[in-house]
VEXMARGU-771296 format. One line per field, with one value per atom (N, C-alpha, C): x, y negated, z negated. Coordinates in steps of 0.001 Angstrom, whole numbers, plus 500000, padded with zeros to 6 digits. Example, Ala and Ser with C-alpha at 12.3 -4.5 7.8 and 13.67 -1.06 7.14 Angstrom:
<pts>
px	513190	512300	513200	512850	513670	512900;
py	505690	504500	503300	502250	501060	499970;
pz	492200	492200	492200	492920	492860	492130;
</pts>
This chain:
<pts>
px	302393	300927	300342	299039	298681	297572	297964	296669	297313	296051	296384	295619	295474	295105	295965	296257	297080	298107	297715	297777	299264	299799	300176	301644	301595	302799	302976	301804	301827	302646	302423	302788	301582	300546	299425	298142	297128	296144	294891	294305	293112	291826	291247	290065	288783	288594	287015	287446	289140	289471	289318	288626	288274	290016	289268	290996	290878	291641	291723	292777	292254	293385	293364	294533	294578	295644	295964	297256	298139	297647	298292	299175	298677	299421	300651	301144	302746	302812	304341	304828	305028	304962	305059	305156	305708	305755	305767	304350	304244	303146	303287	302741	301393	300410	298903	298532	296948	296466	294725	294308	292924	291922	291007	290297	288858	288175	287156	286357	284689	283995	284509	285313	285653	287306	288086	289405	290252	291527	292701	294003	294213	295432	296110	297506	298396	298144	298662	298891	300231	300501	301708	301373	301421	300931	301606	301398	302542	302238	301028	300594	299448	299766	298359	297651	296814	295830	295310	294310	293515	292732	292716	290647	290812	292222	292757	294429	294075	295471	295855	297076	297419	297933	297992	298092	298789	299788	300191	299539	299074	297987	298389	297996	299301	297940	297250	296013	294718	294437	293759	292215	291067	290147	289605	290295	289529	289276	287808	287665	287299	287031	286675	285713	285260	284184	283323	284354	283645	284332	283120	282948	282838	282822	282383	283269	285091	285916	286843	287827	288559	290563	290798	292004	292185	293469	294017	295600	296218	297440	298245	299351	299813	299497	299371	298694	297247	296536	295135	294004	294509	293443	293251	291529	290815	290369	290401	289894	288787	287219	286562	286813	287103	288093	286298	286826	286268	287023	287309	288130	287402	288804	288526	288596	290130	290482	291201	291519	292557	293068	294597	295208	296458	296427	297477	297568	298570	299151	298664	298018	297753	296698	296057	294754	294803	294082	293394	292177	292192	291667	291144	289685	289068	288628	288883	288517	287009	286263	285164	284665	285700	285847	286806	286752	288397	289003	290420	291128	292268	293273	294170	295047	296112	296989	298416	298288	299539	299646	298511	297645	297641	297347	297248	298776	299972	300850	302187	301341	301908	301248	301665	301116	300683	299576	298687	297387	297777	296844	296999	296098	296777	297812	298250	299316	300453	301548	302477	303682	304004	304870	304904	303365	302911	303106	303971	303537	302275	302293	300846	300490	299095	298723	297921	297355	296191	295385	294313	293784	293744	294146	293462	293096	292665	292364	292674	293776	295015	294898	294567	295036	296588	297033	299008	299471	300512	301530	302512	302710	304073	304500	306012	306647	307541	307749	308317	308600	309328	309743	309312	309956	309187	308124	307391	306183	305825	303990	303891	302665	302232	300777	300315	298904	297918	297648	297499	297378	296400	295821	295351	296205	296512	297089	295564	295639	294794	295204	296475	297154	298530	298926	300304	300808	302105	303187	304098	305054	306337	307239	306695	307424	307078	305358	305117	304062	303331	302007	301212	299874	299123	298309	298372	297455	296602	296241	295457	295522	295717	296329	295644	295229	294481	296017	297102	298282	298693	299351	299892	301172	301966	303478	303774	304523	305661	306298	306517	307153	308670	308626	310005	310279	309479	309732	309632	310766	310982	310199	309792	308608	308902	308419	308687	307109	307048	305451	305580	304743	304084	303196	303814	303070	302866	301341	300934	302078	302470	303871	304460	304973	306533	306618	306317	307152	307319	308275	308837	309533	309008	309525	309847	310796	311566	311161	310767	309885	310057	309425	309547	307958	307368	306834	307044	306201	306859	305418	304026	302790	302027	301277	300213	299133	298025	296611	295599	296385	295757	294205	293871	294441	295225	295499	296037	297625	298283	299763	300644	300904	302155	303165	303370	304950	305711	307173	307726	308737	308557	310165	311325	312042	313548	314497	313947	314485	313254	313177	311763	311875	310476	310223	310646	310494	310108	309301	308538	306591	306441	307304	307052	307158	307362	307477	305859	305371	304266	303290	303361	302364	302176	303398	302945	302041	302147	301681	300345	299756	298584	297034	297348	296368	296038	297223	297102	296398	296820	296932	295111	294677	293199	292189	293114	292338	291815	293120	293056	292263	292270	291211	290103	289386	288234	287848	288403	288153	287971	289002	289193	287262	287451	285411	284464	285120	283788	283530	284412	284383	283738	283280	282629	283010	284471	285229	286759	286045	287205	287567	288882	289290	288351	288759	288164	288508	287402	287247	287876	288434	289110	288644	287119	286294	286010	285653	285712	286514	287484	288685	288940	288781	288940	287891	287032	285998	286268;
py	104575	104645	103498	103891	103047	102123	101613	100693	098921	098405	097051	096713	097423	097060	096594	096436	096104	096760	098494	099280	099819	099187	099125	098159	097445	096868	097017	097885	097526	098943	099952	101581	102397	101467	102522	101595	102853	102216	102132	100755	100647	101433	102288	102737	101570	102128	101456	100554	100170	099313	099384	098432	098793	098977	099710	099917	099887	099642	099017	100172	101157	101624	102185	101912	101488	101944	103486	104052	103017	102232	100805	099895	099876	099095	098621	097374	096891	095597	095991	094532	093664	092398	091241	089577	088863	087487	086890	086199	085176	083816	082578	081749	081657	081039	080643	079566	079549	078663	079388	079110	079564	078360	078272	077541	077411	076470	076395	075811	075441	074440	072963	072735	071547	071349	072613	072102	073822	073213	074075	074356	075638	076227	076821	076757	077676	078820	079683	080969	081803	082848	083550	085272	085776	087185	088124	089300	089518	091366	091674	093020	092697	093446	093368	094553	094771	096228	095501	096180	095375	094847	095727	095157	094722	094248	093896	093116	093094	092021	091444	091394	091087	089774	088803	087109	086670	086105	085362	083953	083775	082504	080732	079947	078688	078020	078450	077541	077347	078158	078716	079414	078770	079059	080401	081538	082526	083468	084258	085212	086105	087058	088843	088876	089162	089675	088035	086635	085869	085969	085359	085639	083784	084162	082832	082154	082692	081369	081669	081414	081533	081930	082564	082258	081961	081279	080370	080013	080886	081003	079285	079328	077744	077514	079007	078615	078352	078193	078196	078860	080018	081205	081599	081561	081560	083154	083643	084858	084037	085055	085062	085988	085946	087161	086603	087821	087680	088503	088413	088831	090027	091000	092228	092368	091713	091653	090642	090152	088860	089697	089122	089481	088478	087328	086517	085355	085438	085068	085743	087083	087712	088019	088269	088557	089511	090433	091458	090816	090428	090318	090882	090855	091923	091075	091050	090896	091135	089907	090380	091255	091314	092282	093102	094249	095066	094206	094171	093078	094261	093761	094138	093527	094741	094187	093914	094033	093374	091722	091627	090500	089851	090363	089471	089392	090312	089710	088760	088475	087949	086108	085476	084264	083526	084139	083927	083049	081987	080652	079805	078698	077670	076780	076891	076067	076568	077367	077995	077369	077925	077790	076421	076210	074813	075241	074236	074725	074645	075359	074948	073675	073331	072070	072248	071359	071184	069847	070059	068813	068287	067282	066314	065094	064044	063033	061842	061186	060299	059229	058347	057115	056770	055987	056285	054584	054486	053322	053328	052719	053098	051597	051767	050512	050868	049568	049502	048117	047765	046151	044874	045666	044506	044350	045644	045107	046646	045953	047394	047508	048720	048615	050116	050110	050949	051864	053376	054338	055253	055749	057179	059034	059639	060749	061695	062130	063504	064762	065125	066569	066272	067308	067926	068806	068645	069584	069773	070912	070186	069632	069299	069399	067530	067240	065915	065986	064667	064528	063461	063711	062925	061516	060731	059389	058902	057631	057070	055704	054709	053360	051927	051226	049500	049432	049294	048581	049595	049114	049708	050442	051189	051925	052065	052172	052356	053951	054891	055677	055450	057144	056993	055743	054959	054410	054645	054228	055009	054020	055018	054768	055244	054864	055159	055293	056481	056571	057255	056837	057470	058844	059600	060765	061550	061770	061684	063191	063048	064538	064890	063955	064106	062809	062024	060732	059893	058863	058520	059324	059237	060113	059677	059446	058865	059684	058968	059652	059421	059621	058866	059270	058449	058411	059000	060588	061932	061310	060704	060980	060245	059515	058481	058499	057920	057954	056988	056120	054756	055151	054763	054775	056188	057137	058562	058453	058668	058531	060277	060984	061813	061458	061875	061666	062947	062888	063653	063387	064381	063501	064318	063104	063356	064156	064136	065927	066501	067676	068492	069097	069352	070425	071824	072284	074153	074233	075095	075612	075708	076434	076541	075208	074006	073047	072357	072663	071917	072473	074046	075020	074803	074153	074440	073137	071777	070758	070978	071488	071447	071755	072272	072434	071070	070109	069110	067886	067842	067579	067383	068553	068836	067879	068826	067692	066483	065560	063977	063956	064440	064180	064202	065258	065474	064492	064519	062957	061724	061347	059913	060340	061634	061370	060981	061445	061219	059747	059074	057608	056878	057916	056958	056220	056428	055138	056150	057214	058157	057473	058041	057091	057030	055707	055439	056788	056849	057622	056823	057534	057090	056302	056778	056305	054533	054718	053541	052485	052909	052016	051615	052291	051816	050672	050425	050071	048163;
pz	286926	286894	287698	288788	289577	288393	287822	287113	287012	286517	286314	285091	284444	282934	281987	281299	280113	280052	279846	279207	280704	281637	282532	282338	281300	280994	279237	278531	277323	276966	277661	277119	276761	276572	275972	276392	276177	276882	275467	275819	274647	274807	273619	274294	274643	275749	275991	276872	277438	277489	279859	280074	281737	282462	283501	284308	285432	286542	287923	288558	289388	289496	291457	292391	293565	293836	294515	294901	295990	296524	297217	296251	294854	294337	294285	294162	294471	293167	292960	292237	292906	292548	293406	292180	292354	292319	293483	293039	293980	293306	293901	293102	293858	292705	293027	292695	292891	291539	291479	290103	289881	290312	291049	291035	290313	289894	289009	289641	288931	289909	289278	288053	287651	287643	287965	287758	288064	288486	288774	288467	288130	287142	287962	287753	288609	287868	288650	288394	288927	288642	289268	289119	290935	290529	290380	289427	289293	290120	289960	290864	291578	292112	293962	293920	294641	295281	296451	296803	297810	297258	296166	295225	293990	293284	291870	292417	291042	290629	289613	288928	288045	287774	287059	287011	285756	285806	284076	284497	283387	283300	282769	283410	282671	282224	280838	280586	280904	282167	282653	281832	281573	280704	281103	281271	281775	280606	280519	279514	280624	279683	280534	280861	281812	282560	283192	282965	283973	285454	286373	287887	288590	289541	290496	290342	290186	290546	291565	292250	292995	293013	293551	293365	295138	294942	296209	296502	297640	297558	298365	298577	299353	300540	301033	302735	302704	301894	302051	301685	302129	301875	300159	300305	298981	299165	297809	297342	296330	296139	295180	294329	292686	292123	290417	290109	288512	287167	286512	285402	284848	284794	284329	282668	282481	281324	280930	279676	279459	278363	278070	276922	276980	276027	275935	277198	277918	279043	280572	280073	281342	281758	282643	283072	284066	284197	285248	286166	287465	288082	289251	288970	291029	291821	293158	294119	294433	295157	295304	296422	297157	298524	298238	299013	299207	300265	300145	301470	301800	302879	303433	302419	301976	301049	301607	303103	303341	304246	304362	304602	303188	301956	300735	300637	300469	300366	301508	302857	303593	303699	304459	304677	306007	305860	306809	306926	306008	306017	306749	306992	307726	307415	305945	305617	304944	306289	305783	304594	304059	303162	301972	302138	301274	299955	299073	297303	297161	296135	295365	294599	295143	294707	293737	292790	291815	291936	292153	292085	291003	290788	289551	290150	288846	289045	288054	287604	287418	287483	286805	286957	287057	287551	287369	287885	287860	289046	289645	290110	291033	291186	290513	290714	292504	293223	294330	294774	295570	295769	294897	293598	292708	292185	292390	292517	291600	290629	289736	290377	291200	292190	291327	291008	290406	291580	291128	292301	291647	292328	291596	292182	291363	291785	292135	293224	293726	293764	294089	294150	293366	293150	292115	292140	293077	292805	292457	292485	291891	292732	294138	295019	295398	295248	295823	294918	295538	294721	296049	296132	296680	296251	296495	295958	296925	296374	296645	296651	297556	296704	298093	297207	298035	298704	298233	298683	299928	300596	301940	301830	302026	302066	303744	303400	304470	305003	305929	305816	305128	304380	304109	302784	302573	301502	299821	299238	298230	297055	296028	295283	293508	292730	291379	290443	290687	289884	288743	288375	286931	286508	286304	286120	284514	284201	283243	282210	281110	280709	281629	282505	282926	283276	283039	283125	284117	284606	285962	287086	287851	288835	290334	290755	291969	293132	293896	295118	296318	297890	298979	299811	300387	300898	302307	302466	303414	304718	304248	305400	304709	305718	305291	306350	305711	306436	305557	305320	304391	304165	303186	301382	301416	301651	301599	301878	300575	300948	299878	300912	300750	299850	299021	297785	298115	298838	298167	296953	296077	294764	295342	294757	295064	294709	293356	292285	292409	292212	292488	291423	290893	289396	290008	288677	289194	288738	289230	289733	288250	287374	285999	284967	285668	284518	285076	286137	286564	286112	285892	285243	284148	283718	281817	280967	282253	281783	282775	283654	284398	283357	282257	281332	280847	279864	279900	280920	281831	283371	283536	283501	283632	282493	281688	280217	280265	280645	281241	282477	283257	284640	283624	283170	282871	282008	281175	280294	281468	282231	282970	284016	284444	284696	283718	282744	281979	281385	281676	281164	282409	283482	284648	285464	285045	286204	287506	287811	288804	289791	290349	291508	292730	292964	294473	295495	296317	297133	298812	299669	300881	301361	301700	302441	302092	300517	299693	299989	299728	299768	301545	302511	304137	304017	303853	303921	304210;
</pts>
């Protein structure tokens, strides 16, 4: 059955219950993230159309029938989507356009084969030559993480930061553009251990704004 309702992985369908249905439809895993106007959740999709889609959700505040947020794959490219349905872990999502669905499932952003990032905003440290230097984290993956830091790095130099539910994490410095420094880690998560703490993750950003004191901004800090 071409649908993306519930009723599409459940066996049966709820009455009254909305349905999405797109003879294009395809299975698919592939990773995301939801974007908000205050914060960002991975996601992972699990069916396509041109004009729907299906999503398991990692925390992700979405109810039914809200609009105006985004989803956003690793290369770049943003969809405006609004929720059809939620149930548990999963969500039904539409597109605010019809798209090319082999275009949605290919990668054709400007940033091929990038994990998915989340913004947050982190206070953290990073021990290195002795030394314990205060950073702020900006992006999160399971792959690297972005900061922010007064102190200077080095390419290629290896780094030990602090990251808020997961701990210490052994790193190297991959790209820099002072204050702006690239982490890659040395063991890498899987997309699913970064998903499951990004709810958390958010939590703490949002709090660390609201105390009035967010990280320095680039510009700030060149200055």
């Amino acid at each position: 059955m071409n649908d993306l309702s519930p009723s599409q992985f459940n066996g049966h369908r709820v009455v009254g219950e909305p349905s999405v249905r797109d003879p294009q439809r395809i299975p698919i895993i592939r990773t995301a993230k939801l974007v908000f106007s205050d914060a960002e959740y991975p996601c992972v999709l699990r069916d396509i159309s041109g004009s729907a889609l299906r999503v398991k959700l990692y925390g992700a505040p979405v109810e039914e029938g809200a609009s105006s947020f985004h989803l956003e794959f690793g290369d770049g490219d943003r969809f405006e989507v609004s929720a059809i349905w939620v149930r548990d872990d999963q969500a039904g999502l539409s597109f605010a356009k019809e798209n090319d669905l082999m275009a949605l499932i290919g990668e054709h952003g400007p940033f091929r084969k990038r994990a998915i990032r989340i913004s947050v905003e982190l206070p953290s440290s990073i021990k290195s030559l002795g030394l314990m230097i205060d950073v702020h984290i900006r992006d999160l993956s399971h792959e690297g993480a972005q900061i922010l830091s007064e102190t200077m790095f080095s390419m290629d130099q290896q780094v030990r930061i602090q990251i808020p539910r997961l701990g210490e994490v052994y790193a190297k410095v991959r790209w820099r553009q002072h204050p702006s420094y690239g982490l890659a880690f040395v063991e890498t998560f899987r997309f699913d251990q970064i998903a499951a703490v990004a709810s958390d993750l958010q939590a703490l950003s949002r709090e660390w704004r609201k105390e009035g004191t967010p990280g320095p901004r680039p510009d700030d800090m060149a200055a």
